[in-house]
N, CA, C and O atoms as a CHARMM CRD file, in Angstrom:
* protein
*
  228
    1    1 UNK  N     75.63900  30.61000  -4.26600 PROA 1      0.00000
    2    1 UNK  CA    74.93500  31.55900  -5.12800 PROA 1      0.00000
    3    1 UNK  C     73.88400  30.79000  -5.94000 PROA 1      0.00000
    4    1 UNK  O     74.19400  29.70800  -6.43900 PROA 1      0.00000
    5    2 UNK  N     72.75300  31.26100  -6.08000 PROA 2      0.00000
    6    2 UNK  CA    71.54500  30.73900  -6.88000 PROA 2      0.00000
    7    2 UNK  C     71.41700  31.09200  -8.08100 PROA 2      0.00000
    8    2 UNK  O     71.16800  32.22200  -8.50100 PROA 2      0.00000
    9    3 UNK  N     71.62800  29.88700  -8.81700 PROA 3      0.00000
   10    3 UNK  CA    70.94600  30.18900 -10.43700 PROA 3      0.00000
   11    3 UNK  C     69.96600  30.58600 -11.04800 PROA 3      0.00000
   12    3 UNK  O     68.78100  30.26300 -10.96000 PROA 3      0.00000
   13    4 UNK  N     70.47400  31.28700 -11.66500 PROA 4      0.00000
   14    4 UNK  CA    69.04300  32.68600 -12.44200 PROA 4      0.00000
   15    4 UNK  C     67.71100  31.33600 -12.60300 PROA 4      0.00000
   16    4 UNK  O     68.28000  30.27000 -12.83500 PROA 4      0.00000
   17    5 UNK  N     66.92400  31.25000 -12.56800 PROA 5      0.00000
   18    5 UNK  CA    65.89500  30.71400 -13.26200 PROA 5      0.00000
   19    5 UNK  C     65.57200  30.59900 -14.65600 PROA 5      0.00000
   20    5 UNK  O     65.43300  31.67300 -15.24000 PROA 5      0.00000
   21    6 UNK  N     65.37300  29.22300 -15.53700 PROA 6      0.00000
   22    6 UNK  CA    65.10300  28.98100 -16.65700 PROA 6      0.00000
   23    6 UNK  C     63.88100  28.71300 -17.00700 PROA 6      0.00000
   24    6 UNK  O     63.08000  28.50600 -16.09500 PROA 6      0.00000
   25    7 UNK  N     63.44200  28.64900 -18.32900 PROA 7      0.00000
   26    7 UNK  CA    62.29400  27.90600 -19.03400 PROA 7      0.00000
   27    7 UNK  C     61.76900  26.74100 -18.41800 PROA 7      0.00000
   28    7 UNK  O     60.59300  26.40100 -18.29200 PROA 7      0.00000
   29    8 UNK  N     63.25900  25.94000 -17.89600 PROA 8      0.00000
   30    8 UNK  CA    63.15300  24.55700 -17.85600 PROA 8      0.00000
   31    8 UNK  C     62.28300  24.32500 -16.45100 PROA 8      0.00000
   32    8 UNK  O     61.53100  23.40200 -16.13800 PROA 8      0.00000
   33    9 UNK  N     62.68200  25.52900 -15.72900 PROA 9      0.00000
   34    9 UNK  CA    62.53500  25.02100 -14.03800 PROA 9      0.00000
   35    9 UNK  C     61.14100  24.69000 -13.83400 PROA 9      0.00000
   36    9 UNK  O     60.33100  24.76500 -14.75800 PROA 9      0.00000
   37   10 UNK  N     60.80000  24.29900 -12.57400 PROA 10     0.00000
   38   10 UNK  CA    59.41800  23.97800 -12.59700 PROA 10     0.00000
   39   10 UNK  C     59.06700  25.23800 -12.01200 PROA 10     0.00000
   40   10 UNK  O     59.76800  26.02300 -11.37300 PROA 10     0.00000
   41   11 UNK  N     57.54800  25.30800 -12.42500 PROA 11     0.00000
   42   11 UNK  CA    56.67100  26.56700 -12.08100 PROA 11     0.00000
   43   11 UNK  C     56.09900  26.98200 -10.58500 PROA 11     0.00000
   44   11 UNK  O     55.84800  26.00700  -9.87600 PROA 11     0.00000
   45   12 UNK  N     55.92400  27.91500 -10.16200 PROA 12     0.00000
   46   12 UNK  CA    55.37100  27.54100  -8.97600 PROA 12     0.00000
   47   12 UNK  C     53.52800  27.83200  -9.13400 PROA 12     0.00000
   48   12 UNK  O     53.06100  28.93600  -9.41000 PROA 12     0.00000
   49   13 UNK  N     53.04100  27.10400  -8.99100 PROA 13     0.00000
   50   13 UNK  CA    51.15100  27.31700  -9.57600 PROA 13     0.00000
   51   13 UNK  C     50.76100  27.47000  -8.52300 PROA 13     0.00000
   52   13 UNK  O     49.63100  26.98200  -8.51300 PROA 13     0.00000
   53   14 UNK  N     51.04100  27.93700  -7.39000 PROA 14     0.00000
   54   14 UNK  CA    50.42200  28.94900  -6.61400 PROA 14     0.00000
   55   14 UNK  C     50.49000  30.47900  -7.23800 PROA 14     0.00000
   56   14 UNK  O     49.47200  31.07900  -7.58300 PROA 14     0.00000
   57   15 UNK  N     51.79200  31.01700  -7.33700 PROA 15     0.00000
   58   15 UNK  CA    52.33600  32.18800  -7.65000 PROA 15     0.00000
   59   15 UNK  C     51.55200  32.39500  -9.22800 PROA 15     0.00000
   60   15 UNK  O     51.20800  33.52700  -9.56600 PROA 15     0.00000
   61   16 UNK  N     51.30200  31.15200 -10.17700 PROA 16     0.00000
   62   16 UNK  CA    50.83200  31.23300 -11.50600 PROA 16     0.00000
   63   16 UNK  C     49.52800  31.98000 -11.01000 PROA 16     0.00000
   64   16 UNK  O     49.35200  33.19200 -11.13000 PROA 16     0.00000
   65   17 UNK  N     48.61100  31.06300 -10.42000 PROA 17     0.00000
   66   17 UNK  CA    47.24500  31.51300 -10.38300 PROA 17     0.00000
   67   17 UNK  C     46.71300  32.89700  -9.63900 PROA 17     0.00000
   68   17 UNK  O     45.87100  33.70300 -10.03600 PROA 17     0.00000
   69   18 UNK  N     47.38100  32.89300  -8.60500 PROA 18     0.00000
   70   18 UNK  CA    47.54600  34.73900  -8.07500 PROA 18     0.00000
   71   18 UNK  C     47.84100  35.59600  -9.23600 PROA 18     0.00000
   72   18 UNK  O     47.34300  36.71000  -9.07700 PROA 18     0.00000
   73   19 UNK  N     48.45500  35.47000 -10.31300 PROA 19     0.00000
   74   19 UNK  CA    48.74900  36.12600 -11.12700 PROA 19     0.00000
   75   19 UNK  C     47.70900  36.36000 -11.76900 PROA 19     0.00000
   76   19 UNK  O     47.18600  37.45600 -11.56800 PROA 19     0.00000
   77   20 UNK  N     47.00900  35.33900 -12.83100 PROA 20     0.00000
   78   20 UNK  CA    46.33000  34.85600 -13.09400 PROA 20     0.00000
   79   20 UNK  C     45.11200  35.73500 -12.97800 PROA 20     0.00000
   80   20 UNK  O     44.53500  36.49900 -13.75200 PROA 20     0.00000
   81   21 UNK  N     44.90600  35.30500 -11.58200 PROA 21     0.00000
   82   21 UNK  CA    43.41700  36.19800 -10.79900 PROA 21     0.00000
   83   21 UNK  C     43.53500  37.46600 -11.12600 PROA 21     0.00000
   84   21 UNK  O     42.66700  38.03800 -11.78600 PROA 21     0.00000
   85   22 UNK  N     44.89900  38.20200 -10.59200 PROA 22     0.00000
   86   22 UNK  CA    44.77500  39.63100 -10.67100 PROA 22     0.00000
   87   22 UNK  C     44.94300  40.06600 -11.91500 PROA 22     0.00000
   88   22 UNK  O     44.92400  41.29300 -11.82700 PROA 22     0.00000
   89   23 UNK  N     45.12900  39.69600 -13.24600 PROA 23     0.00000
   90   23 UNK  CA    45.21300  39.82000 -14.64100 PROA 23     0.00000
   91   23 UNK  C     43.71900  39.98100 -14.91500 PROA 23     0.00000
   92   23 UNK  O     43.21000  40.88100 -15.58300 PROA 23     0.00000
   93   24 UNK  N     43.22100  39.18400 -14.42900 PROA 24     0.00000
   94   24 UNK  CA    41.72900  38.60100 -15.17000 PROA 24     0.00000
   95   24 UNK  C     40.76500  39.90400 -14.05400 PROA 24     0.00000
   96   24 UNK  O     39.75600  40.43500 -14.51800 PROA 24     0.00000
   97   25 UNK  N     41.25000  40.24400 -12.66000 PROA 25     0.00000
   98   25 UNK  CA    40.75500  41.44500 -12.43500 PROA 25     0.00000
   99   25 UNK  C     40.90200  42.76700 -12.96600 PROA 25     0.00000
  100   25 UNK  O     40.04700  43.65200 -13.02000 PROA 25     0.00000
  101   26 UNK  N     41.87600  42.78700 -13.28100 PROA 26     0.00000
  102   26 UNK  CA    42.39400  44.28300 -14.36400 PROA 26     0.00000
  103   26 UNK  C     41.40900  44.57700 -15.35400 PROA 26     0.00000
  104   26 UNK  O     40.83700  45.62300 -15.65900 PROA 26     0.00000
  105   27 UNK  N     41.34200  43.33200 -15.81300 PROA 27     0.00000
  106   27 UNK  CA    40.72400  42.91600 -16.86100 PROA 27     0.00000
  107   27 UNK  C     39.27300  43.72200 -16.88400 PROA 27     0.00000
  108   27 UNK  O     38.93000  44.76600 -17.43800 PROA 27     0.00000
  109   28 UNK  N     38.58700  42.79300 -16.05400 PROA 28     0.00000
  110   28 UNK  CA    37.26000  42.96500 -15.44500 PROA 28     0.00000
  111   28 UNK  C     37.11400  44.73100 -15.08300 PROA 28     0.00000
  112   28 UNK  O     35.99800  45.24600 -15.15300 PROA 28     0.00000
  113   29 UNK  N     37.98700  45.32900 -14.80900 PROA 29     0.00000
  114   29 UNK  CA    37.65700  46.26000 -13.86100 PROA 29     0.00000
  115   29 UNK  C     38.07000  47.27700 -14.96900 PROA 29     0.00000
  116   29 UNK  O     37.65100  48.39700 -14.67600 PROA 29     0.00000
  117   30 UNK  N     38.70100  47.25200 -16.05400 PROA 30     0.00000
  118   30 UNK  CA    38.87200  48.03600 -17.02400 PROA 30     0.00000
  119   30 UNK  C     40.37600  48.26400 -17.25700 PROA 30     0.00000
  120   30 UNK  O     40.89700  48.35400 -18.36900 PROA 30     0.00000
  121   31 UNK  N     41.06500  48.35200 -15.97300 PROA 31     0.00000
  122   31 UNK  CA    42.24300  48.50600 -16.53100 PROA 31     0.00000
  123   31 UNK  C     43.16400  47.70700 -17.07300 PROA 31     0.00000
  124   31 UNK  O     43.59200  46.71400 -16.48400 PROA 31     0.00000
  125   32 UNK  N     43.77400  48.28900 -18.94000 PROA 32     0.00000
  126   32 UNK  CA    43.79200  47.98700 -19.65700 PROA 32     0.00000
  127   32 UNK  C     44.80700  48.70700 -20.80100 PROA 32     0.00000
  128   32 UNK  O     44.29100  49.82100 -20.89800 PROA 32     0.00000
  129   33 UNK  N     45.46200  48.69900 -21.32400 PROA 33     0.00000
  130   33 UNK  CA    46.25500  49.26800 -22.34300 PROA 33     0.00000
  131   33 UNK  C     46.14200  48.55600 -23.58300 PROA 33     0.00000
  132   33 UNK  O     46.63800  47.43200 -23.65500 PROA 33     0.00000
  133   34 UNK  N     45.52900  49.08400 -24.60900 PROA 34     0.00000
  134   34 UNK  CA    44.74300  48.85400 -26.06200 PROA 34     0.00000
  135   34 UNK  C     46.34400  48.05700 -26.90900 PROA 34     0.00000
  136   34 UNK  O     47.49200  48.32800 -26.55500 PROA 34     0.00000
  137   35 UNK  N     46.14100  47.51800 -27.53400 PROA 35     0.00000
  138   35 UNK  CA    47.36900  47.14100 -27.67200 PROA 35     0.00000
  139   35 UNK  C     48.11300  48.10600 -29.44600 PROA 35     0.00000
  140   35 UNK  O     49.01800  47.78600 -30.21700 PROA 35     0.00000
  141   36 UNK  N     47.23000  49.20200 -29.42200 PROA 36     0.00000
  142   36 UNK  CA    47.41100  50.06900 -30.48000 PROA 36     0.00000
  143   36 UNK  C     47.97800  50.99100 -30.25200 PROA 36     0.00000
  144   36 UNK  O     48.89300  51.47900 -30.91600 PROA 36     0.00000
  145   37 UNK  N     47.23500  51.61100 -28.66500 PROA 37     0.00000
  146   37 UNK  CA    48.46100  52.26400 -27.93300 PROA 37     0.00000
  147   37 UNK  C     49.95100  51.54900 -27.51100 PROA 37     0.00000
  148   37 UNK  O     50.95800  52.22500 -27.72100 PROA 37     0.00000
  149   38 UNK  N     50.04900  50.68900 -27.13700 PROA 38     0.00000
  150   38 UNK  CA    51.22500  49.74000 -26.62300 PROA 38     0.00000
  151   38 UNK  C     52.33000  49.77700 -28.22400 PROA 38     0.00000
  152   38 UNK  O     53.53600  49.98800 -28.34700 PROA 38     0.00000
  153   39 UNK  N     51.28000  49.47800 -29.21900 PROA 39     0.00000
  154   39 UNK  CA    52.58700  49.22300 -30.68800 PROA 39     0.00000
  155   39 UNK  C     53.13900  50.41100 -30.84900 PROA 39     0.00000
  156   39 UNK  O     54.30800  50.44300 -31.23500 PROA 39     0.00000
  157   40 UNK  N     52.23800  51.98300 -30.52100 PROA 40     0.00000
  158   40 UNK  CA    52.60700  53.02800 -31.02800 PROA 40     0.00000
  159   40 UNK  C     53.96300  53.36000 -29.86600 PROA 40     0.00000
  160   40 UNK  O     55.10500  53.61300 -30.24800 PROA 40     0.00000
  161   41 UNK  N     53.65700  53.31200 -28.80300 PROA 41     0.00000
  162   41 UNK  CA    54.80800  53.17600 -27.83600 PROA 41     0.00000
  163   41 UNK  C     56.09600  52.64500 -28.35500 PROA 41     0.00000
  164   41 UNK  O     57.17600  53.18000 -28.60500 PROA 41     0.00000
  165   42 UNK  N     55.61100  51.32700 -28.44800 PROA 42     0.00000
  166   42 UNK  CA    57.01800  50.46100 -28.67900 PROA 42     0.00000
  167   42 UNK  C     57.80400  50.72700 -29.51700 PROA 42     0.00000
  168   42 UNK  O     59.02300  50.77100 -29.35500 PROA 42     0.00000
  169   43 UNK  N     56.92200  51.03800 -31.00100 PROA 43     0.00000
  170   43 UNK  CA    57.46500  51.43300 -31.98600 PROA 43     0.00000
  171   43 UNK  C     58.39700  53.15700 -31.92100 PROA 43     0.00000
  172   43 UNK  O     59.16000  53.48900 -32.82800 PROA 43     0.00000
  173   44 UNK  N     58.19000  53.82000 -31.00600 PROA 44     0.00000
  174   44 UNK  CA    58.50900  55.22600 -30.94600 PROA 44     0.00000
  175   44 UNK  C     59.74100  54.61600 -30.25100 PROA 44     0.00000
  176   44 UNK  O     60.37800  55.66600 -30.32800 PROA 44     0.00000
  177   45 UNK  N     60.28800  54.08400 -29.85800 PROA 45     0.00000
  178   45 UNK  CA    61.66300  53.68200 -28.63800 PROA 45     0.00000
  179   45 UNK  C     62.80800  53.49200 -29.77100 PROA 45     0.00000
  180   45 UNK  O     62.93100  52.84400 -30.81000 PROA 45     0.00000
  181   46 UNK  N     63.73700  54.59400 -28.85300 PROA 46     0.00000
  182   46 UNK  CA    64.69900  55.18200 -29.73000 PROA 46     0.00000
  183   46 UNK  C     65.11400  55.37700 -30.92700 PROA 46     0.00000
  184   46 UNK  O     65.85300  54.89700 -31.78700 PROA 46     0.00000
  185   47 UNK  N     64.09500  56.61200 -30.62700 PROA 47     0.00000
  186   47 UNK  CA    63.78500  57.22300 -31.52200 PROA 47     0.00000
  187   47 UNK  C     63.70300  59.05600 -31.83700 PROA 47     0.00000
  188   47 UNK  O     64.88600  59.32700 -31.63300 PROA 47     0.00000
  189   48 UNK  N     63.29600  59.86900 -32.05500 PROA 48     0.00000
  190   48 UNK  CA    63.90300  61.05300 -31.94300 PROA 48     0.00000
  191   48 UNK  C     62.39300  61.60900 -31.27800 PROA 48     0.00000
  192   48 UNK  O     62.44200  62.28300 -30.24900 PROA 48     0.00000
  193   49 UNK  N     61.33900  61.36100 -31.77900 PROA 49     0.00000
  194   49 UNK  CA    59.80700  61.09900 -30.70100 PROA 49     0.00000
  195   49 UNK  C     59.52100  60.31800 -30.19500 PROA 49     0.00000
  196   49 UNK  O     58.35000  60.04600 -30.45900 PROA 49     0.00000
  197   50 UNK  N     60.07500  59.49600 -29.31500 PROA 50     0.00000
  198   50 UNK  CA    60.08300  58.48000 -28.49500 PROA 50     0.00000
  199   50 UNK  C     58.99800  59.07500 -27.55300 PROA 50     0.00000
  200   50 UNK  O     59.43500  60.17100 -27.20400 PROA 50     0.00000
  201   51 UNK  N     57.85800  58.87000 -27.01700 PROA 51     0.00000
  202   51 UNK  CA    56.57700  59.18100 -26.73200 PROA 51     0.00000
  203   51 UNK  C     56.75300  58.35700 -25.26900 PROA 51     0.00000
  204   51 UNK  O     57.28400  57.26100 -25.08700 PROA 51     0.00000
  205   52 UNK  N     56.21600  59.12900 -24.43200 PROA 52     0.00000
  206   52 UNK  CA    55.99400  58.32700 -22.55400 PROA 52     0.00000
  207   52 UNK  C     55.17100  57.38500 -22.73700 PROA 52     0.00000
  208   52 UNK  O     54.24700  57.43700 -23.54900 PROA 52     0.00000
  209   53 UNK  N     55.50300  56.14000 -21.77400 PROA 53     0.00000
  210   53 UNK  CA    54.30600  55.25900 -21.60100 PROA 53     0.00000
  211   53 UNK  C     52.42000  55.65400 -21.99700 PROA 53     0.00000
  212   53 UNK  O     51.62500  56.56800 -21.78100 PROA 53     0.00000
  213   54 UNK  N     52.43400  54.51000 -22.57900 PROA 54     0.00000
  214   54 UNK  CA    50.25400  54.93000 -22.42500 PROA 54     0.00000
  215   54 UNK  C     50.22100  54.72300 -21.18400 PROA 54     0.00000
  216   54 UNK  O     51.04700  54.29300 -20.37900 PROA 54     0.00000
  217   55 UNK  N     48.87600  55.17500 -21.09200 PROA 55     0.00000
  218   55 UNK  CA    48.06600  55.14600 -20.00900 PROA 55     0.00000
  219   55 UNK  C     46.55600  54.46300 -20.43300 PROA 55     0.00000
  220   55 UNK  O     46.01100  54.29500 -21.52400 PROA 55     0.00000
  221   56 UNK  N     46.15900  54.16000 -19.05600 PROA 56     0.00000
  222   56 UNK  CA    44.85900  53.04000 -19.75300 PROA 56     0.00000
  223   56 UNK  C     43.65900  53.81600 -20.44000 PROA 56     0.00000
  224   56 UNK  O     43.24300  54.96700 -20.30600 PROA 56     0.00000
  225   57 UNK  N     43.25900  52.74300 -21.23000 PROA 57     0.00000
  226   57 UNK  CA    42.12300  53.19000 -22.33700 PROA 57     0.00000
  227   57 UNK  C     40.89900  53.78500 -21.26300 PROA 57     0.00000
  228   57 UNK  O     39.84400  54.22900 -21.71500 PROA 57     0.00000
């Protein structure tokens, strides 16, 4: 059986930079969640108006 993965382990920087790329395309391309929408979210979780995910700006 394989151990969960830690902080400690080493990274894989292939898998980093694919990430990476497609972050920084989101980015570029607009899609995006304001992070004002994101607090108002977070902050509503369980709660009695607990509000659905945003959607992008």
């Amino acid at each position: 059986m394989k151990a969960e993965p830690s902080i400690f382990d080493d990274t894989d920087s292939d898998a980093e930079a694919v990430a990476d790329a497609e972050g920084l395309a989101d980015l570029e391309a607009g899609r995006t969640i304001s992070h004002e929408k994101m607090k108002a979210w977070l902050l509503s979780w369980g709660t009695p108006g607990e509000t659905p995910p945003p959607t992008g700006d």
